[in-house]
KOLSEKOL-657538 format. One record per residue (C-alpha): residue number from 1; residue in three letters; x, y, z. Coordinates in nm, 2 decimals, padded with zeros to 4 digits. Layout:
# residues N
pos; code; east; north; up
NUM; ala; X; Y; Z;
...
***
This chain:
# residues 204
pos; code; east; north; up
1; unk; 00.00; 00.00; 00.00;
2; unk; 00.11; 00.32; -00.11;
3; unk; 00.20; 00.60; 00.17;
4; unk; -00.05; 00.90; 00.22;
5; unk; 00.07; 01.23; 00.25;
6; unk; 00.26; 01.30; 00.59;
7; unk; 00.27; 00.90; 00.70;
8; unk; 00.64; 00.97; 00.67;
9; unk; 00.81; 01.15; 00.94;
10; unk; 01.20; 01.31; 00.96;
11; unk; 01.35; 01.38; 01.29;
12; unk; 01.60; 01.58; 01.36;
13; unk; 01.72; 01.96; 01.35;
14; unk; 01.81; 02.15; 00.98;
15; unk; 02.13; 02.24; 01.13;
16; unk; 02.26; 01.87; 01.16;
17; unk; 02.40; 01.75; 00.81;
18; unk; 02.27; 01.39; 00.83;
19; unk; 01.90; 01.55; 00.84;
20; unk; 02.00; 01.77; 00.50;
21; unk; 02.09; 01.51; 00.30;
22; unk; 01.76; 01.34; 00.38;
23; unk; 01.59; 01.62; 00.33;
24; unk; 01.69; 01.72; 00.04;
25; unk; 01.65; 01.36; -00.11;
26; unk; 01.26; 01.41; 00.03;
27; unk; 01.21; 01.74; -00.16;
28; unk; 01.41; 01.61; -00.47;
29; unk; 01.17; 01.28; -00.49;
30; unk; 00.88; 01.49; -00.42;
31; unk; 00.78; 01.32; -00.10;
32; unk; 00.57; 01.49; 00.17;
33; unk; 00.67; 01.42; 00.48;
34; unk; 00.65; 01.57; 00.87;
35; unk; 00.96; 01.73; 01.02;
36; unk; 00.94; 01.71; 01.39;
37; unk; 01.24; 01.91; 01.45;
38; unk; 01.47; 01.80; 01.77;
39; unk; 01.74; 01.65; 01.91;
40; unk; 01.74; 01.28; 01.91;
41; unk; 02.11; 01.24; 02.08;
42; unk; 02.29; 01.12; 01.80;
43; unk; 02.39; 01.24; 01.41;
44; unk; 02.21; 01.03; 01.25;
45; unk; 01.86; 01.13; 01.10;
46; unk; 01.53; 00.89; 01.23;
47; unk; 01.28; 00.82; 00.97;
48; unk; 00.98; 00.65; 01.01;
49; unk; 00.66; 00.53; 00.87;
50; unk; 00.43; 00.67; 01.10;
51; unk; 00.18; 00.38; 01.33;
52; unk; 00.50; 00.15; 01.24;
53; unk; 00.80; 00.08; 01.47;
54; unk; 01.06; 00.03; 01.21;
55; unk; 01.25; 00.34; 01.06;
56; unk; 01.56; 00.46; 00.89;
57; unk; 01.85; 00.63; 01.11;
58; unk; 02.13; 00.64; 00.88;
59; unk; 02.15; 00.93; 00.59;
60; unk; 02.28; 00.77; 00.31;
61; unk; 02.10; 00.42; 00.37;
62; unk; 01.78; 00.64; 00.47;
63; unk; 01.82; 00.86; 00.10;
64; unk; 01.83; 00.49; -00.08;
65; unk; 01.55; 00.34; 00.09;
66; unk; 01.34; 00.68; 00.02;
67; unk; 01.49; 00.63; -00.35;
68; unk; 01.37; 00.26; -00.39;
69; unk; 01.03; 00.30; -00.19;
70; unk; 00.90; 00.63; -00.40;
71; unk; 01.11; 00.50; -00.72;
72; unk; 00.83; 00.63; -00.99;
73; unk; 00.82; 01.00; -00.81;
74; unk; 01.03; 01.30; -00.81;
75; unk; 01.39; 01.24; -00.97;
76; unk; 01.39; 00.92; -01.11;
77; unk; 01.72; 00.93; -01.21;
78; unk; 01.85; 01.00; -00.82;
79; unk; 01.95; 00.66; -00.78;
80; unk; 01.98; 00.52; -01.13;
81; unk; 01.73; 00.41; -01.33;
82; unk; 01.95; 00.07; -01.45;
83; unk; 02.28; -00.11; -01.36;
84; unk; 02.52; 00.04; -01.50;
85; unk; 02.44; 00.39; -01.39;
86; unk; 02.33; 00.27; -01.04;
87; unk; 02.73; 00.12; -01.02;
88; unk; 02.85; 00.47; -01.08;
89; unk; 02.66; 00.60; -00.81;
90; unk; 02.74; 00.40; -00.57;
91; unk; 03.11; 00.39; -00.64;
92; unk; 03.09; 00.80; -00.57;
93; unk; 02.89; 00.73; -00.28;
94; unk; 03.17; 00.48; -00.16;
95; unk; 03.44; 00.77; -00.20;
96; unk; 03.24; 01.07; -00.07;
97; unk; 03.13; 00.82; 00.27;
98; unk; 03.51; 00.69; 00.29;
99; unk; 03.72; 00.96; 00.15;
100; unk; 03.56; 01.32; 00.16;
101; unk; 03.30; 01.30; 00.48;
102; unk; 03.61; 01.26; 00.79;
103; unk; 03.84; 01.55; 00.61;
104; unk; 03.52; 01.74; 00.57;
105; unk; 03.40; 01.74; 00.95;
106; unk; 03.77; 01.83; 01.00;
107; unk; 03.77; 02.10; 00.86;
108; unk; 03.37; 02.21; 00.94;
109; unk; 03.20; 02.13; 01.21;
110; unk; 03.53; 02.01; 01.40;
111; unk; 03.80; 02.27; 01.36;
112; unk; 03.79; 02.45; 01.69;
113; unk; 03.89; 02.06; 01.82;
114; unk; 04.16; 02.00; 01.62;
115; unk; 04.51; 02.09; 01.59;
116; unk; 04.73; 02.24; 01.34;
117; unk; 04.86; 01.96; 01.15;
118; unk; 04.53; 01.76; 01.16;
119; unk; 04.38; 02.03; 00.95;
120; unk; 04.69; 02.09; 00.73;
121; unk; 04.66; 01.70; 00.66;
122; unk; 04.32; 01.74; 00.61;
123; unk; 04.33; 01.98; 00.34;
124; unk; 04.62; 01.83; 00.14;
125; unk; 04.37; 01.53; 00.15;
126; unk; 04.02; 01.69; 00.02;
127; unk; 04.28; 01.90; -00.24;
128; unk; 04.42; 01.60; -00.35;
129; unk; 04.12; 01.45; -00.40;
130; unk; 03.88; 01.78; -00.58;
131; unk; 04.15; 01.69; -00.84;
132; unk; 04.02; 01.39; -00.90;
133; unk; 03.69; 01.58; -00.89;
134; unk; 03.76; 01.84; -01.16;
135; unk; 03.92; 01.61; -01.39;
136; unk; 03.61; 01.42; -01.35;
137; unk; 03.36; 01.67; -01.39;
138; unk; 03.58; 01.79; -01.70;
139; unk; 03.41; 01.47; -01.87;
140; unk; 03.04; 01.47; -01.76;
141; unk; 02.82; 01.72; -01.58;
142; unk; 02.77; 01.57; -01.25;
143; unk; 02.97; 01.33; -01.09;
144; unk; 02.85; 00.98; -01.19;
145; unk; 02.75; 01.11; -01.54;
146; unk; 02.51; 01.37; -01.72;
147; unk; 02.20; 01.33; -01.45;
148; unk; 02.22; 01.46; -01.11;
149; unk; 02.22; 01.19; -00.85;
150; unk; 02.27; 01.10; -00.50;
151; unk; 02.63; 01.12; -00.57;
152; unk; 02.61; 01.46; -00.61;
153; unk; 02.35; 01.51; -00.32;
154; unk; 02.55; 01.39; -00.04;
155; unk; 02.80; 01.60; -00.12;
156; unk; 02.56; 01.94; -00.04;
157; unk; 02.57; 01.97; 00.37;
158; unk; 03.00; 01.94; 00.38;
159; unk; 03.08; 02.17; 00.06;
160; unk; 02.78; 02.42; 00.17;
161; unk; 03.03; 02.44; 00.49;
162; unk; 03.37; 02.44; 00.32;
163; unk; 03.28; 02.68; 00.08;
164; unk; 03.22; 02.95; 00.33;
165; unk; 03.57; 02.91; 00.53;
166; unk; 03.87; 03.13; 00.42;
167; unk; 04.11; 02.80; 00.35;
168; unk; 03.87; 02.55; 00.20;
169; unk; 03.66; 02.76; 00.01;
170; unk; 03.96; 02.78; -00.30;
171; unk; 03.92; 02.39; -00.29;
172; unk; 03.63; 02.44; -00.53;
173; unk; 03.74; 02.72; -00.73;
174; unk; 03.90; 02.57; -01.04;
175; unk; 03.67; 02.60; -01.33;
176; unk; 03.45; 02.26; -01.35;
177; unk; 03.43; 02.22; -00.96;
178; unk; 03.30; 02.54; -00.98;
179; unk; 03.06; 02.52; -01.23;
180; unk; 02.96; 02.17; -01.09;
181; unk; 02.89; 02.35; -00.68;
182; unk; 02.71; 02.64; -00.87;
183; unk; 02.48; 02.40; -01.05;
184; unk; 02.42; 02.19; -00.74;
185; unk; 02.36; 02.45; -00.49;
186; unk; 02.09; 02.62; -00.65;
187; unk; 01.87; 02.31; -00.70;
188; unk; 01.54; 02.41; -00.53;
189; unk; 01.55; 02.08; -00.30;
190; unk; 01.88; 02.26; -00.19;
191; unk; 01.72; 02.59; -00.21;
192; unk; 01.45; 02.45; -00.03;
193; unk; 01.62; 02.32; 00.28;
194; unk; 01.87; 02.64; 00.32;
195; unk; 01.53; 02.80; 00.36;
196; unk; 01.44; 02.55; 00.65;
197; unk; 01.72; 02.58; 00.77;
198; unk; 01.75; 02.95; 00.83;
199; unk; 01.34; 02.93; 00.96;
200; unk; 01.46; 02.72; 01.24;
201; unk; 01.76; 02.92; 01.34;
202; unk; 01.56; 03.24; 01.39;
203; unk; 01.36; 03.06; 01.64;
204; unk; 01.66; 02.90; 01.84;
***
């Protein structure tokens, strides 16, 4: 049986990046949904089907479950629409979760915590690696090809951060990364969630 508008609830708070990727995959599928905003004393995001007790706590496993439950709403293409494309994906999604997300936080949401040579190291890592990223987007609009994806997606919350600090901000200057943040950034499920976002931290 299908869902009914609102039988799908997201908890969490608009700051926390785990809640924007979901989010965003939500707005991008074109699935209503209730945000109960709050704390739930972790970073993950809790998705549930409300009247059941299962539900979703992890963002990326959460935004592929969303993907394969609503598959014929929204962006179909979010999670590939066949084999091939959906290996692509996943392979980005491999190197954003193992490779981009730790240097990220390091840089972000951790860098009063750290020390100097952690975030030296950190940013010789994520430079090292947008030059992987602008060699790739050279070849192909988005990351995992021509169609914007989850790939793409679960990159939004960290480089939304990085591009608004002095040193990490220049990471994505070259020409395709560029182009590629400008193009992703003003998607209106982005758009959308920015708007959320800033709603919420008026009233806390």
């Amino acid at each position: 049986m299908s869902l009914s508008p609102f039988n799908l609830k997201v908890v969490g708070i608009p700051t926390n990046i785990d809640l924007a990727r979901v989010m965003t995959c939500l707005f991008e599928k074109d699935v209503e949904f209730r945000h109960i905003p709050g704390s739930i004393g972790r970073r993950f995001a809790v998705v549930q089907e409300i009247g059941k007790t299962d539900f979703c706590y992890e963002s990326r496993s959460t935004c592929k479950y969303v993907c394969e439950k609503f598959s014929e709403k929204g962006n179909r293409e979010l999670y590939g629409r066949n084999p091939l494309a959906k290996k692509s994906i996943e392979e980005w999604m491999k190197m954003e979760e193992e490779r981009f997300d730790s240097p990220s936080r390091i840089l972000t949401y951790y860098k009063g915590l750290n020390s100097f040579s952690m975030r030296k190291m950190s940013l010789e890592e994520l430079g090292e690696m947008m030059e992987i990223y602008e060699n790739t987007l050279g070849k192909s609009r988005y990351l995992a090809g021509d169609e914007f994806t989850l790939a793409d997606l679960f990159h939004l919350p960290h480089v939304h951060g990085l591009d608004n600090i002095t040193d990490t901000a220049p990471l994505f200057a070259s020409p395709n990364l560029s182009r590629w943040w400008n193009d992703i950034s003003s998607r209106h499920s982005w758009m959308k969630l920015l708007q959320i976002r800033q709603e919420y931290l008026k009233r806390n």
